[in-house]
C-alpha positions as CSV (number, residue, x, y, z in Angstrom):
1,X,111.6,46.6,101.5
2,X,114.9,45.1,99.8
3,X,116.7,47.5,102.1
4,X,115.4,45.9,105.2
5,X,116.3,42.5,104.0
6,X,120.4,43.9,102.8
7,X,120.8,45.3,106.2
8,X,119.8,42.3,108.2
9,X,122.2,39.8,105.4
10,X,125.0,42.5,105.6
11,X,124.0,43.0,109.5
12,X,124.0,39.0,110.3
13,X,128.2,38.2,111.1
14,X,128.0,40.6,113.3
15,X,125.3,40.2,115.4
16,X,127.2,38.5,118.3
17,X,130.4,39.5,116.9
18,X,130.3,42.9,117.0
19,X,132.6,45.1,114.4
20,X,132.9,48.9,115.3
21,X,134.2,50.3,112.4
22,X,131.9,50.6,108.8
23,X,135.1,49.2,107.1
24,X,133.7,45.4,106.6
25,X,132.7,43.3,103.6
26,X,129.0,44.3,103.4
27,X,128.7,40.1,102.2
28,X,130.7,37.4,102.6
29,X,130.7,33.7,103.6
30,X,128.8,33.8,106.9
31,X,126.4,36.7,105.4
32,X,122.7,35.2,105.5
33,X,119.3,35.9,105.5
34,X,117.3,35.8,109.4
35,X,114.1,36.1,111.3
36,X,114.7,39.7,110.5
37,X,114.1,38.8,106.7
38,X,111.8,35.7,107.0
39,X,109.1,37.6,108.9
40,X,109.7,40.8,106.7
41,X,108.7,38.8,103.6
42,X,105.9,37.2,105.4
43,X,104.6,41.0,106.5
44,X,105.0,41.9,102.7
45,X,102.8,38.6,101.5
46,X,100.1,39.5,104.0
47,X,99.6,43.3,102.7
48,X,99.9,41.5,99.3
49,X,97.1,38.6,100.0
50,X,95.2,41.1,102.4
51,X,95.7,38.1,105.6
52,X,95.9,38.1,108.7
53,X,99.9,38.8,110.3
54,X,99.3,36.0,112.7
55,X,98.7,32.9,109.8
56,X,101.6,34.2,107.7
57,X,104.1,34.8,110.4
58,X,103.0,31.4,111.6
59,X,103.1,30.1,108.0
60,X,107.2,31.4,107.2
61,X,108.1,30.2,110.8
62,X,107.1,26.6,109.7
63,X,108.8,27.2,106.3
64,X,111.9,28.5,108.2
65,X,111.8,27.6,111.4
66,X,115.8,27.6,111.9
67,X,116.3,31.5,110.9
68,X,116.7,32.5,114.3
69,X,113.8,33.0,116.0
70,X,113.8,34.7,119.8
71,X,112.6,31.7,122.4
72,X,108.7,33.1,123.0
73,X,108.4,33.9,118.8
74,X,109.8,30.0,118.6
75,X,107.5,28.9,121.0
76,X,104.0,31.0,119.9
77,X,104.8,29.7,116.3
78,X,104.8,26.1,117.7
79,X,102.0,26.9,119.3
80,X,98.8,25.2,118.4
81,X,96.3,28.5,119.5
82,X,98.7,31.0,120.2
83,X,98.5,34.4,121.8
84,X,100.1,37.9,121.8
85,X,102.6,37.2,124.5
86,X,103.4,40.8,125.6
87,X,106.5,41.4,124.3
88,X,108.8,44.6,123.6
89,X,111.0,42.7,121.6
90,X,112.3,44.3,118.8
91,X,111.2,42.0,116.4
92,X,107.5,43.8,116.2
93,X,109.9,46.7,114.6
94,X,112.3,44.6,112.4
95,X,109.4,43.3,110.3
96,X,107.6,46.2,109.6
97,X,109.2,47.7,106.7
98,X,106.5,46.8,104.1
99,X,103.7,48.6,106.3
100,X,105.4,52.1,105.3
101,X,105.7,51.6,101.7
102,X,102.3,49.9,101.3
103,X,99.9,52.4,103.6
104,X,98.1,55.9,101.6
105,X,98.2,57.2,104.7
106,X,100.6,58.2,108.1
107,X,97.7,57.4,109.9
108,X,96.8,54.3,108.0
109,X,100.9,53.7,108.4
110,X,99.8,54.0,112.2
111,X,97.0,51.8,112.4
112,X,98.9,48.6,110.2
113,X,102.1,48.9,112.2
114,X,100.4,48.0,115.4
115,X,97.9,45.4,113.7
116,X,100.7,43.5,112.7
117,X,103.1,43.6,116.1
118,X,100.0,43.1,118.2
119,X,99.5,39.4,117.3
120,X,103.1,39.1,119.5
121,X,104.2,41.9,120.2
122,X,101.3,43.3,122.4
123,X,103.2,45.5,124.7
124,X,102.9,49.4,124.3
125,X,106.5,49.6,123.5
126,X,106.4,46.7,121.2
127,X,103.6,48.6,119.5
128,X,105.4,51.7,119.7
129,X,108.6,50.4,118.1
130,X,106.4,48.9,115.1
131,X,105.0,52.2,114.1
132,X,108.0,54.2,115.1
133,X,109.9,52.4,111.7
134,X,107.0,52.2,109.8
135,X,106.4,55.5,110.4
136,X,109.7,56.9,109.3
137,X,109.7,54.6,106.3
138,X,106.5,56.3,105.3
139,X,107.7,59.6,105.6
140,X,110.9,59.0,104.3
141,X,109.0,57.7,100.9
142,X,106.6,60.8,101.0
143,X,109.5,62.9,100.5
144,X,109.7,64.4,104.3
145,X,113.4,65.5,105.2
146,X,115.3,64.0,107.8
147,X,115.0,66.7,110.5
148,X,111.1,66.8,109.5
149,X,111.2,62.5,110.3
150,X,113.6,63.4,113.7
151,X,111.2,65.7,114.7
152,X,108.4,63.9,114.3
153,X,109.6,60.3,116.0
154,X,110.9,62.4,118.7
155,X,107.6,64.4,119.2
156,X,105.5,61.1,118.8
157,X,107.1,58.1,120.5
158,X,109.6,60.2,122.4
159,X,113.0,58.5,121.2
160,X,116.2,60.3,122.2
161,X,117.6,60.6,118.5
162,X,120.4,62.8,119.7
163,X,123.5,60.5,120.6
164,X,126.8,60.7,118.6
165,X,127.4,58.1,116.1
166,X,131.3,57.4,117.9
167,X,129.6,57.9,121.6
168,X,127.3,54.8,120.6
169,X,130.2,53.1,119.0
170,X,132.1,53.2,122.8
171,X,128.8,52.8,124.4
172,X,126.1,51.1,123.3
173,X,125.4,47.1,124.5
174,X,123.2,44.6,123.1
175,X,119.9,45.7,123.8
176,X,117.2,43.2,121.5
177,X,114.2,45.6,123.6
178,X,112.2,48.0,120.8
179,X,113.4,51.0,123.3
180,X,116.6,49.6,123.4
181,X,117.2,49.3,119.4
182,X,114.7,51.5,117.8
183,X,116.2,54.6,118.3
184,X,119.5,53.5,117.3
185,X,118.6,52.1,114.1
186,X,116.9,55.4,113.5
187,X,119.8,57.7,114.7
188,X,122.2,55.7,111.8
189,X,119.7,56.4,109.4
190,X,119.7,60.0,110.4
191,X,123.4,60.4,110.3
192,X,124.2,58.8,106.7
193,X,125.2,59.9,103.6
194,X,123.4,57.2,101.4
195,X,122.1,53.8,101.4
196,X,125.4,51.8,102.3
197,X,126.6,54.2,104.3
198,X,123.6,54.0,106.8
199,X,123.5,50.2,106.7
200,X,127.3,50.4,107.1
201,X,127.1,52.7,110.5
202,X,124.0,50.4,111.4
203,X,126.2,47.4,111.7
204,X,128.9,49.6,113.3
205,X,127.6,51.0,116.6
206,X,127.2,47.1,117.1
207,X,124.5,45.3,119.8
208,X,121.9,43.5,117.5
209,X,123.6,43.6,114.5
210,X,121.5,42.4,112.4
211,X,118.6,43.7,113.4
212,X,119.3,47.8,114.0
213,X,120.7,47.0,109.7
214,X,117.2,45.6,108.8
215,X,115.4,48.3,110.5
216,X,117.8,51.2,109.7
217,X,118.0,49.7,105.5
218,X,114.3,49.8,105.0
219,X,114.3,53.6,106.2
220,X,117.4,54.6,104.0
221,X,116.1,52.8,100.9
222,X,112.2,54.8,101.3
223,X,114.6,57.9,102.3
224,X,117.6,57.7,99.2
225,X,115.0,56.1,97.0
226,X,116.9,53.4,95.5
227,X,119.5,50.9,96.1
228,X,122.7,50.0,94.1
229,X,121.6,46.9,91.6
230,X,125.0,45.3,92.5
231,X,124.0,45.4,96.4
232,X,120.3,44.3,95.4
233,X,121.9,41.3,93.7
234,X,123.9,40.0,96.5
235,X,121.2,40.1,99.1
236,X,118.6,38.3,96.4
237,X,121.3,35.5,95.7
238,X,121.6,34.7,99.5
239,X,117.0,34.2,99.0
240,X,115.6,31.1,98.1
241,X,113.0,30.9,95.7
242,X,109.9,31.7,97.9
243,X,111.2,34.9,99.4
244,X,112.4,36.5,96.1
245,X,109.1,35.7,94.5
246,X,107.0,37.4,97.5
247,X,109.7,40.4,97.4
248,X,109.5,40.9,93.4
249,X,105.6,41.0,94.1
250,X,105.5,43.3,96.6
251,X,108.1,45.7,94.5
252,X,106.1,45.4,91.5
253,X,102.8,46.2,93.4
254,X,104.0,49.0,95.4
255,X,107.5,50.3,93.5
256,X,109.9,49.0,96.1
């Protein structure tokens, strides 16, 4: 899941500064971990301690409750019962990462990706987001090619993977809606030649920076199998303590 969490650091400058071009500093000053990273960790420590999604994400928002959270997450973690609040957020889909590298199954891959978005993210699309990137993650792991994972998010949760990578660069607007960012972080993944390059045209096409990165990194690192140590050390200098723990855990345990 380290790929998740480089895309959203590498992603985070630009999130409401959009750059439309892949020639950026992938870190620098205003490089930091998010939400996107927080609540990934906190999905990785719930597969690891077998929990439920809605103490942990609860638990991290306390822990980091600056990282910049959406105003309903903000407000359900405050909350002293809370419920799923029917969103189709994106952030069901930014957090998911670990689901695809810790499930046996596609179908298991299913089933966990929209167990963990439903405690907020109840909506059918918020749902459908979720196990859209999980889904590619865990098929990009098992060794499936990247027409066999276009073909089968395209068939299944009926994404338009088709638009040009320069088209979305003219085009595309801020869109923080799993419909909206989804697809986009999936089409950079599809059109990349390796792990930088995809997080690179992730953070190009602009809209939610950050997020489209996290989403699009976790599918490029199951799908390239590694990432450059020298990348993997930037992103773990900009963690405290807590999150590298959880993440060296969760690589040692599952081999990511």
């Amino acid at each position: 899941m380290i790929g998740a969490i480089i895309g959203d650091i590498a992603g985070s400058p630009y999130e409401r500064h959009n750059i439309k071009t892949t020639d950026f500093p992938l870190f620098g000053p205003r490089s930091r971990f998010t939400d996107d990273t927080v609540l990934t960790v906190a999905t990785a420590e719930a597969i690891l301690r077998g929990g439920d999604y809605r103490d942990f994400y609860r638990e991290y928002y306390r822990r980091y409750p600056d990282a910049g959270y959406g105003g309903f997450f903000r407000q359900w973690g405050a909350a002293r019962d809370p419920a799923p609040y029917g969103s189709f957020g994106n952030g069901s889909a930014m957090r998911v990462s670990p689901v695809g590298f810790a499930c046996a199954t596609l179908e298991e891959t299913l089933r966990e990706a929209a167990r963990s978005a439903a405690v907020t993210h109840d909506h059918p699309e918020g749902i459908r987001g979720a196990q859209a990137v999980a889904s590619a993650v865990f098929l990009a792991r098992s060794g499936a090619g990247k027409d066999a994972i276009r073909d089968y998010i395209a068939g299944t949760f009926r994404y338009d993977l088709s638009a040009d990578i320069d088209w979305l660069r003219k085009h595309y607007t801020f869109d923080v809606s799993c419909q909206g960012s989804v697809p986009q972080a999936i089409i950079a993944f599809l059109r990349s030649r390796d792990f930088e390059d995809a997080v690179r045209i992730a953070v190009s096409i602009g809209g939610d920076s950050d997020t489209i990165a996290c989403m699009c990194g976790g599918i490029a690192q199951a799908h390239y199998g590694s990432v450059p140590a020298g990348i993997t050390e930037e992103a773990m200098k900009r963690l405290d303590g807590k999150l590298r723990d959880v993440i060296e855990k969760f690589r040692a345990a599952y081999g990511c």
